[in-house]
Backbone as JSON, one array per atom type, in Angstrom:
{
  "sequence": "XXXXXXXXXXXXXXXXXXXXXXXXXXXXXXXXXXXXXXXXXXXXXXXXXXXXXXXXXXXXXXXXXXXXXXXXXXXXXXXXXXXXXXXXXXXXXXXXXXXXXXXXXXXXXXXXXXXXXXXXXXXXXXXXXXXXXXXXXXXXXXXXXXXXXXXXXXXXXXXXXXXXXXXXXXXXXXXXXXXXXXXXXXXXXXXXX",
  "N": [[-12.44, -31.2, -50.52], [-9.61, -30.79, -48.51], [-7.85, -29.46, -45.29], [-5.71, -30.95, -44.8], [-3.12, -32.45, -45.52], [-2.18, -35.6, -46.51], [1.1, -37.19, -45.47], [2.13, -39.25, -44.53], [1.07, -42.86, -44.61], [1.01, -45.41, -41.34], [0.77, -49.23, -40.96], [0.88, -51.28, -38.52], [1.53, -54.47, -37.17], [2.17, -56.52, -33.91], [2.46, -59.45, -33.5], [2.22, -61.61, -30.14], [3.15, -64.12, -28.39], [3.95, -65.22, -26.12], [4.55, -64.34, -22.47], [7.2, -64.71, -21.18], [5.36, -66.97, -20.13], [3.57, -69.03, -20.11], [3.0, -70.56, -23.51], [0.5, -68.97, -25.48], [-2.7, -70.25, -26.7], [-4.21, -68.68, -28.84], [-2.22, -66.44, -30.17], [-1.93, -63.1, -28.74], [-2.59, -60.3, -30.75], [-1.64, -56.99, -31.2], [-2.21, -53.86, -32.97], [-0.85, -50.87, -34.75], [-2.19, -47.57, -36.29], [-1.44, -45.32, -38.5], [-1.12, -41.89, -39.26], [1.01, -39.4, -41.1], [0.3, -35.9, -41.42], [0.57, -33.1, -42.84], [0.26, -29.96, -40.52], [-1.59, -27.58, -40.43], [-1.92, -25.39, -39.24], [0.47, -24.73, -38.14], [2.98, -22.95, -36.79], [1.22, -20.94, -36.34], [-1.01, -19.59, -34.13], [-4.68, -20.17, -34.01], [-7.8, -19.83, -33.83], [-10.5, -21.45, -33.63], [-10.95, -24.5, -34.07], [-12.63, -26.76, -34.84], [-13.76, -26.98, -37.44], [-11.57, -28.37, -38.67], [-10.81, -30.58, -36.92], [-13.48, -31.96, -37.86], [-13.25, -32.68, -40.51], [-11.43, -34.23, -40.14], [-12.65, -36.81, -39.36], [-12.96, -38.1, -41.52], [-10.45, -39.5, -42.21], [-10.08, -40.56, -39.75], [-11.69, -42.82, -39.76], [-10.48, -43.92, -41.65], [-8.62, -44.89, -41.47], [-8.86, -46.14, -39.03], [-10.55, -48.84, -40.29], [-8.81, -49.96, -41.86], [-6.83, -50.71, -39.96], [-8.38, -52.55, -38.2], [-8.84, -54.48, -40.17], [-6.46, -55.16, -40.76], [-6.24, -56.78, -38.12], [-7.78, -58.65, -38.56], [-10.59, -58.74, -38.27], [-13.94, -57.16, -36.94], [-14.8, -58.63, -34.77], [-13.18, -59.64, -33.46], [-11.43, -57.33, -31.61], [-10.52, -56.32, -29.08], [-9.44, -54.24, -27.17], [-8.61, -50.79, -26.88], [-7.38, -47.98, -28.35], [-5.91, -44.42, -28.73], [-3.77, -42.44, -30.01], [-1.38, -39.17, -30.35], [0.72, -37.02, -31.91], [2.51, -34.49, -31.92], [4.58, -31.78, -34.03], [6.91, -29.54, -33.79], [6.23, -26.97, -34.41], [3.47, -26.74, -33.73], [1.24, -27.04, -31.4], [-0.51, -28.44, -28.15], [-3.3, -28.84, -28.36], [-3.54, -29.09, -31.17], [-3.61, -31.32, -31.36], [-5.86, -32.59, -29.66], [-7.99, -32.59, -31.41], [-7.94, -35.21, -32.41], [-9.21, -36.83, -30.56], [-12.05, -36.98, -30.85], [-12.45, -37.01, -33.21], [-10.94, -39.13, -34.2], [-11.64, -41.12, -32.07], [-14.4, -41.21, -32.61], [-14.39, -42.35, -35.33], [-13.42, -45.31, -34.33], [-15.41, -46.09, -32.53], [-17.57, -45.75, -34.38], [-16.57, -48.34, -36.5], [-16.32, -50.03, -34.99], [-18.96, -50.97, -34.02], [-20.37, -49.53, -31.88], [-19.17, -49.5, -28.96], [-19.02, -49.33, -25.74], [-17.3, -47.9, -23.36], [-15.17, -45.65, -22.58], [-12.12, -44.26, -24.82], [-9.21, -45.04, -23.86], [-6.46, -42.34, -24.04], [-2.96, -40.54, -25.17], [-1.33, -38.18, -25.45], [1.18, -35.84, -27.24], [4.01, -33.23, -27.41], [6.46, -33.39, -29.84], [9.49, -34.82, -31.47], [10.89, -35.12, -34.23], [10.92, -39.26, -34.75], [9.57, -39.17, -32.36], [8.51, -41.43, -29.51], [5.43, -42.57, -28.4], [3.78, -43.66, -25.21], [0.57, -45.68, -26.13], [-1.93, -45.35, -23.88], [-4.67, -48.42, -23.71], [-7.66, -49.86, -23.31], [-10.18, -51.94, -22.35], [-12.87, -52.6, -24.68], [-15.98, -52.16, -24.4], [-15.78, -52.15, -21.28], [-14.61, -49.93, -19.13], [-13.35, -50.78, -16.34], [-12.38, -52.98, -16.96], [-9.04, -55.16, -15.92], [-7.59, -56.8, -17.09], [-6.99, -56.08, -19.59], [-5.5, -53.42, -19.26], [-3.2, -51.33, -20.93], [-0.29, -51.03, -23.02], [0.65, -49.94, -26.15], [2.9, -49.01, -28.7], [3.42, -46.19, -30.15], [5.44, -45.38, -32.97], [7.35, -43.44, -35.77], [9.69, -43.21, -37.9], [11.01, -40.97, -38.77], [9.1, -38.88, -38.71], [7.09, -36.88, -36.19], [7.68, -34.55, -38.48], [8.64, -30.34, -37.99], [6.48, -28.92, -38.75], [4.27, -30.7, -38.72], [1.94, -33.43, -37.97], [1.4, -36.33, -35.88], [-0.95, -38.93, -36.26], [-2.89, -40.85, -34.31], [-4.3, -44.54, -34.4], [-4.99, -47.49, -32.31], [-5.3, -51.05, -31.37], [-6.06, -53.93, -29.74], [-6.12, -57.32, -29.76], [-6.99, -58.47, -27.62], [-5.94, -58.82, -23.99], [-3.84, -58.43, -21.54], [-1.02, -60.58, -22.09], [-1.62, -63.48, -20.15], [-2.6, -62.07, -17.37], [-3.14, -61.91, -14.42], [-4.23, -60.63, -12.16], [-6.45, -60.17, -10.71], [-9.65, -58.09, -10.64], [-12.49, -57.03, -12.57], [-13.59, -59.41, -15.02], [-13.45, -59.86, -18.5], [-15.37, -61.59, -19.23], [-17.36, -61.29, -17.58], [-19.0, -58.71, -17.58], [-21.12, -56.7, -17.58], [-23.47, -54.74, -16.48], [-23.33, -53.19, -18.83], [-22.11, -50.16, -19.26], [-20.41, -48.98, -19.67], [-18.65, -49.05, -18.14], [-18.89, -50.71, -16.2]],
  "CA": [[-11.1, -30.69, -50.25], [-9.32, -30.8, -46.82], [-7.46, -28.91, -44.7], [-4.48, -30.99, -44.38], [-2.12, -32.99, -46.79], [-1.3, -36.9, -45.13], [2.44, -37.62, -46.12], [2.16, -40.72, -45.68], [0.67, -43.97, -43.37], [1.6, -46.81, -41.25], [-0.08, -50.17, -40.08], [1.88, -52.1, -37.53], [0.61, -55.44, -36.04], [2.9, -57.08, -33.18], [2.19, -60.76, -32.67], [2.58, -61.93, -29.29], [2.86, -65.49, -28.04], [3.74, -65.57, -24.75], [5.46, -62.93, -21.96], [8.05, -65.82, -20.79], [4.45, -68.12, -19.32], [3.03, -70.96, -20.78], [2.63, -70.13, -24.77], [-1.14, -69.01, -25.64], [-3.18, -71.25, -27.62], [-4.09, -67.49, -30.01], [-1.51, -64.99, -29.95], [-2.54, -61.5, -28.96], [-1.95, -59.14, -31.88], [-1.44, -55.39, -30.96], [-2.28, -52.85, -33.76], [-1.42, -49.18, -34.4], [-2.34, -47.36, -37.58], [-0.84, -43.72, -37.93], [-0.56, -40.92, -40.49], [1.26, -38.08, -40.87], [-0.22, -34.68, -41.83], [1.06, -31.43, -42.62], [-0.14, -29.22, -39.51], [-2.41, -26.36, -41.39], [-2.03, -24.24, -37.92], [1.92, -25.09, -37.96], [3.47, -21.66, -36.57], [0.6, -19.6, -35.88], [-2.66, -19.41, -33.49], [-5.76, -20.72, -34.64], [-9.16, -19.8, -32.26], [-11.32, -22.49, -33.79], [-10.4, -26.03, -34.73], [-13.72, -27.54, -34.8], [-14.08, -27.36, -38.86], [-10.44, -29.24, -38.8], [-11.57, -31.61, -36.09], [-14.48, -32.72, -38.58], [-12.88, -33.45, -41.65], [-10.12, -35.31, -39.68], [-13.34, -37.71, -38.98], [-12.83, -39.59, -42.4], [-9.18, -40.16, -41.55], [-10.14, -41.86, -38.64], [-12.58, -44.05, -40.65], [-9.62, -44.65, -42.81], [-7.52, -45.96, -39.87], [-9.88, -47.26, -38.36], [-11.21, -49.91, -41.2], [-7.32, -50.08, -42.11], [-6.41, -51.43, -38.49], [-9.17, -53.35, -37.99], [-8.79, -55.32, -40.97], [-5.58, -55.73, -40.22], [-6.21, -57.49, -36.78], [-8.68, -59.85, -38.29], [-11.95, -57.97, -38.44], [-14.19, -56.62, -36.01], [-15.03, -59.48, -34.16], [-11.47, -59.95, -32.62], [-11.17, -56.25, -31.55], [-11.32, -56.2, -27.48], [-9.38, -53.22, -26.5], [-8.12, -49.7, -27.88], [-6.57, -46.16, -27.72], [-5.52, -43.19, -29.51], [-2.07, -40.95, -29.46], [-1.47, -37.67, -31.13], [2.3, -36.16, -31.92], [2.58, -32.75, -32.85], [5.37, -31.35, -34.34], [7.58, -28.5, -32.41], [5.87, -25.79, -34.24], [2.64, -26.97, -33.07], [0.99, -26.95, -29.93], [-0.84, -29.76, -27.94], [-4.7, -28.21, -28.86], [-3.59, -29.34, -32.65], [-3.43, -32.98, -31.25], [-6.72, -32.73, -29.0], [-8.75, -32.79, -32.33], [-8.21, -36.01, -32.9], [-9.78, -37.2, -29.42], [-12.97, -36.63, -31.25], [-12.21, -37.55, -34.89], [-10.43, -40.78, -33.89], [-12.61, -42.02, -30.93], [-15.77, -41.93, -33.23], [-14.08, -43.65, -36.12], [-13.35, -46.37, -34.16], [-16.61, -46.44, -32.12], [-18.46, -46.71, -35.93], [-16.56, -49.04, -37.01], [-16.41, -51.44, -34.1], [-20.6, -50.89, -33.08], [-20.57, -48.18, -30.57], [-18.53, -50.11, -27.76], [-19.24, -48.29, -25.0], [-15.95, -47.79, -22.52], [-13.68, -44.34, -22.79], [-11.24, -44.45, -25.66], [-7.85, -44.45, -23.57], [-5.49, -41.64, -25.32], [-1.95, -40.11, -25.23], [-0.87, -36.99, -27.02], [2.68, -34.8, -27.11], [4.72, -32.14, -28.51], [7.34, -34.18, -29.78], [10.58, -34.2, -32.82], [11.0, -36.74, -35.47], [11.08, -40.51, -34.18], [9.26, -39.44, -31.02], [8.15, -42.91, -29.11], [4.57, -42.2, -27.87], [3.11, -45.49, -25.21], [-0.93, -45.12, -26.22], [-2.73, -46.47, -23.16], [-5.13, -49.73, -24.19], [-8.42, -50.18, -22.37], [-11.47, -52.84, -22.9], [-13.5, -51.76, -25.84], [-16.72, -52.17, -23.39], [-16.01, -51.56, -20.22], [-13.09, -49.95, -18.26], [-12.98, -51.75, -15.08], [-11.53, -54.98, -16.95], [-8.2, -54.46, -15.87], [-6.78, -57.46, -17.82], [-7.31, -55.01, -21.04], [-4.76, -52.1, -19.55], [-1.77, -51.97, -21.74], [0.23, -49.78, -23.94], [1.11, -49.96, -27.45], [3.96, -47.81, -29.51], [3.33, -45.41, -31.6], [5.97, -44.1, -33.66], [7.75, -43.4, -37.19], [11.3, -42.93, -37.83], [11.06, -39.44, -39.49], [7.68, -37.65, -38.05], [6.57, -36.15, -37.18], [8.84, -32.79, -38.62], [8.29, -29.74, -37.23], [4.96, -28.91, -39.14], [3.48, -31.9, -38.95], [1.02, -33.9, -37.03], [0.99, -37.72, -36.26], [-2.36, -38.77, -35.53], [-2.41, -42.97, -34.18], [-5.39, -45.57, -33.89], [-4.32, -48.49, -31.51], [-6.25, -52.2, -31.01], [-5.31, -55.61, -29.53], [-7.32, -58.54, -29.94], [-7.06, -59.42, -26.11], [-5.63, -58.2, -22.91], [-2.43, -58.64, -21.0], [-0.99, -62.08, -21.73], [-1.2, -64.05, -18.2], [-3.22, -61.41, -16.86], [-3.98, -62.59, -13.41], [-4.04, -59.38, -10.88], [-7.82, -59.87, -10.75], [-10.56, -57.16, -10.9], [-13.79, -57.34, -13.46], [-13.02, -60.12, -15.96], [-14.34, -59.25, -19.39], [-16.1, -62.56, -18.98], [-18.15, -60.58, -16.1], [-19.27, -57.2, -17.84], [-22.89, -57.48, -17.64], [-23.64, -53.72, -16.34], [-22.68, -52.38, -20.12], [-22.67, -48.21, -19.15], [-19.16, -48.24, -20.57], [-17.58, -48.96, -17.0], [-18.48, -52.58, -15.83]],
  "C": [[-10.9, -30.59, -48.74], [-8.33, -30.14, -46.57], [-5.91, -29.43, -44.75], [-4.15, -32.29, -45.46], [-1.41, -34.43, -45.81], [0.24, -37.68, -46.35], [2.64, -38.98, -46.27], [1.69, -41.8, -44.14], [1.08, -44.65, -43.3], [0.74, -47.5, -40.77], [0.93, -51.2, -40.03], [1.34, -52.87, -36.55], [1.95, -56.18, -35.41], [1.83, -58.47, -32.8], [2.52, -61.52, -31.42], [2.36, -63.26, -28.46], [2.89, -66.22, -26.49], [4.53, -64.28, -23.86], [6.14, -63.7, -21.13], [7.15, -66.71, -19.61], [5.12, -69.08, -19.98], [2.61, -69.97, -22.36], [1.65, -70.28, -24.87], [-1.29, -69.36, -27.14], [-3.36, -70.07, -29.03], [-3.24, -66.9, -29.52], [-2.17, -63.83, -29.7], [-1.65, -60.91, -30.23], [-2.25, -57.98, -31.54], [-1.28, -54.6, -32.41], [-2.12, -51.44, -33.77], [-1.55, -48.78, -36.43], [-2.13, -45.59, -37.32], [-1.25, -43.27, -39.13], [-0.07, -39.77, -40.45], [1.04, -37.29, -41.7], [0.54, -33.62, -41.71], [0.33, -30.75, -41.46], [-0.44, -28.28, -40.39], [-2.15, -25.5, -40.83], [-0.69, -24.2, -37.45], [2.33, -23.31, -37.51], [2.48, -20.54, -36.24], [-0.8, -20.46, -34.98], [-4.07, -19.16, -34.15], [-7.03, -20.67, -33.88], [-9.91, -20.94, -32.79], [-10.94, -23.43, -34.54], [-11.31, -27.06, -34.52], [-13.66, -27.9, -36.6], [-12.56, -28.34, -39.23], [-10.86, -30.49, -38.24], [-12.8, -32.52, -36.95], [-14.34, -33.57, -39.8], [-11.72, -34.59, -41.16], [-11.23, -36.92, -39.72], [-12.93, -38.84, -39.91], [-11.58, -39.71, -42.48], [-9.29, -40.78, -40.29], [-10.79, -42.89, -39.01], [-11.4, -44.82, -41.5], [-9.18, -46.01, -42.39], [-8.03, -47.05, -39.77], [-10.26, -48.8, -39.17], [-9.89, -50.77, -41.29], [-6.96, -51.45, -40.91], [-7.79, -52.66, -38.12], [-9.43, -54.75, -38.91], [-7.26, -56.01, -40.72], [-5.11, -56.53, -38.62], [-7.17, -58.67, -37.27], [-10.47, -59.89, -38.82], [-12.3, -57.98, -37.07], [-14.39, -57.21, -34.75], [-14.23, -59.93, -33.04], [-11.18, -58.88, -31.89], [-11.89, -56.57, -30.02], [-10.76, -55.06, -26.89], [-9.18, -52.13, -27.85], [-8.08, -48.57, -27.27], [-6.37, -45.43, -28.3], [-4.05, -42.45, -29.35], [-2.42, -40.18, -30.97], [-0.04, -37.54, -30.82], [2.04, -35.03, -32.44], [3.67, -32.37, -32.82], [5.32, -29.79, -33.53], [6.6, -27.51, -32.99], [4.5, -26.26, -34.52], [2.21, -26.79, -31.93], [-0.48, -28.05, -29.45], [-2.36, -29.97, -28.23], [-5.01, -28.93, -30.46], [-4.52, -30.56, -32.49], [-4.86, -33.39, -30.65], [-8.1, -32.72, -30.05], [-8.91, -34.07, -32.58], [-8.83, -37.57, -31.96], [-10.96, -37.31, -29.93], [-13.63, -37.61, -32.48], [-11.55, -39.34, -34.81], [-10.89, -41.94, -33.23], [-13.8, -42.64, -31.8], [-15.55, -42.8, -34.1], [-14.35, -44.94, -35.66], [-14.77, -46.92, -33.2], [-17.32, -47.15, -32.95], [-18.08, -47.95, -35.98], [-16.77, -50.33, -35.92], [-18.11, -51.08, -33.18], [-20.82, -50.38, -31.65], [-19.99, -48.93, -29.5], [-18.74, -48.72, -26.88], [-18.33, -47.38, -23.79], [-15.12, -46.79, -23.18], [-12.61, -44.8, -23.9], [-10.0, -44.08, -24.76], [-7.31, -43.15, -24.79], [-4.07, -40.8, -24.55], [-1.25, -38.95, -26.16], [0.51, -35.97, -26.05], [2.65, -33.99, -28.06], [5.88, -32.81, -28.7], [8.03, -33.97, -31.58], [10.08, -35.38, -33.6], [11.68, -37.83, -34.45], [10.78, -40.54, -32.56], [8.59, -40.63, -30.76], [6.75, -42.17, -28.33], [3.69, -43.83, -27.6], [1.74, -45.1, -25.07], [-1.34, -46.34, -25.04], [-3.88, -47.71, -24.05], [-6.25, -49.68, -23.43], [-9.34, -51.1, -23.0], [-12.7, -52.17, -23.87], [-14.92, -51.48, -24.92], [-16.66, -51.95, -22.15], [-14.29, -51.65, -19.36], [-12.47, -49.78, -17.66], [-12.01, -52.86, -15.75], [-10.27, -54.68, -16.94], [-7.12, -55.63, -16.56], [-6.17, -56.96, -19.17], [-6.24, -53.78, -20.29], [-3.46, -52.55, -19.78], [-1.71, -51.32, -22.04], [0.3, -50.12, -25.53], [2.07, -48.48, -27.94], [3.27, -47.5, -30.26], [4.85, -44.74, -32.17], [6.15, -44.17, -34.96], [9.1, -42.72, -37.1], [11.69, -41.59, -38.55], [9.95, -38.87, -39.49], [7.92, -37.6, -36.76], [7.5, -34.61, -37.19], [7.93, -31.71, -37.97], [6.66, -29.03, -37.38], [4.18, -29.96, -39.3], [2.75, -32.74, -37.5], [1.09, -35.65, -37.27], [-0.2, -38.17, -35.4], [-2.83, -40.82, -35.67], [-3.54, -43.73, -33.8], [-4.63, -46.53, -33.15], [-5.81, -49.78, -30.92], [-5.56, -52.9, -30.78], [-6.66, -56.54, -29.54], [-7.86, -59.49, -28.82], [-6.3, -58.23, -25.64], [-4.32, -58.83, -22.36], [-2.15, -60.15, -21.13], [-0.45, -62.93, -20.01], [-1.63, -63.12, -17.47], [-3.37, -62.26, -15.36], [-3.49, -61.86, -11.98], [-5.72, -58.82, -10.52], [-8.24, -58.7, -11.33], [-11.45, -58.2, -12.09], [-12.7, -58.46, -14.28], [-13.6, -59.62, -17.22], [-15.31, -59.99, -20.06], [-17.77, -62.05, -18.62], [-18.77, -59.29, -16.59], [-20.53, -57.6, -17.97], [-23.66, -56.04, -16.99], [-23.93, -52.87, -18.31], [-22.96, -51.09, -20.28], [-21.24, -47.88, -19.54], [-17.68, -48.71, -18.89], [-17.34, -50.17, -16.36], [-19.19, -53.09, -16.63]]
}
């Protein structure tokens, strides 16, 4: 049994072919995978949100597998990020659980990559727009890998409720070419080059 009640999920892949270059030979595909939860701690103060924070874990596994299958499988998976919404009668502590619960998911499932999970979290109404930073799943210097992705949903999250967002692309900026590390070049692997 768990803590919180998920109303309901999305998985949203954007295919992208070119950013008015030369059209790429694969498309990048950009993934987010969301769900929204009742907030358990909706209206009142809560001192410990570690035993919440834990069970959230296999909702990030959910995601996680979810989104990842939906890009392709794991193999294809070069960057990624996180966002958090929290509904008004929330507060932004709700959302900082899933920094935890969401990061490791996607660590598991994609073999411990070692590079910071970008993330983005608000206090925000129904159909808030939240842009989840993007970074190189391995290391993040490669600055061809920083990007955003949307998160939202056209009716979350309400005011008790929590939207809690995985985010992958299968590549890095199309036409990237503002140097730094390539992700060619990572050959350090401590998570940074």
């Amino acid at each position: 049994m768990t803590s919180y009640d998920i109303r309901k999920t999305q998985i949203s892949v954007e295919t992208i072919w070119h950013e008015r270059g030369p059209r790429l030979a694969q498309p990048l595909r950009v993934g987010t995978a969301l769900a929204i939860i009742r907030n358990p701690f909706a209206g009142r103060y809560e001192p410990d949100l570690m035993a919440f924070q834990a069970e959230l874990r296999e909702l990030g596994r959910t995601l996680a597998a979810e989104l990842v299958h939906a890009l392709g499988g794991n193999d294809k998976i070069e960057a990624y990020g996180k966002g958090m919404i929290v509904g008004e009668d929330g507060e932004l502590e709700h959302a900082a659980v899933w920094h935890e619960a969401g990061g490791w998911a996607m660590r598991e499932i994609l073999g411990q990559p070692k590079a910071i999970v970008p993330a983005a979290k608000t206090v925000g109404g129904i159909g808030t727009r939240l842009m989840v930073p993007l970074g190189h799943i391995e290391a993040a210097y490669v600055r061809s890998h920083f990007s955003t992705a949307e998160m939202t949903i056209w009716d979350g999250p309400r005011r008790d409720e929590i939207a809690f967002g995985l985010v992958m692309a299968t590549g890095g900026r199309p036409h990237a070419r503002i140097g730094g590390l390539a992700a060619s070049d990572i050959s350090v692997h401590d998570g940074q080059r």
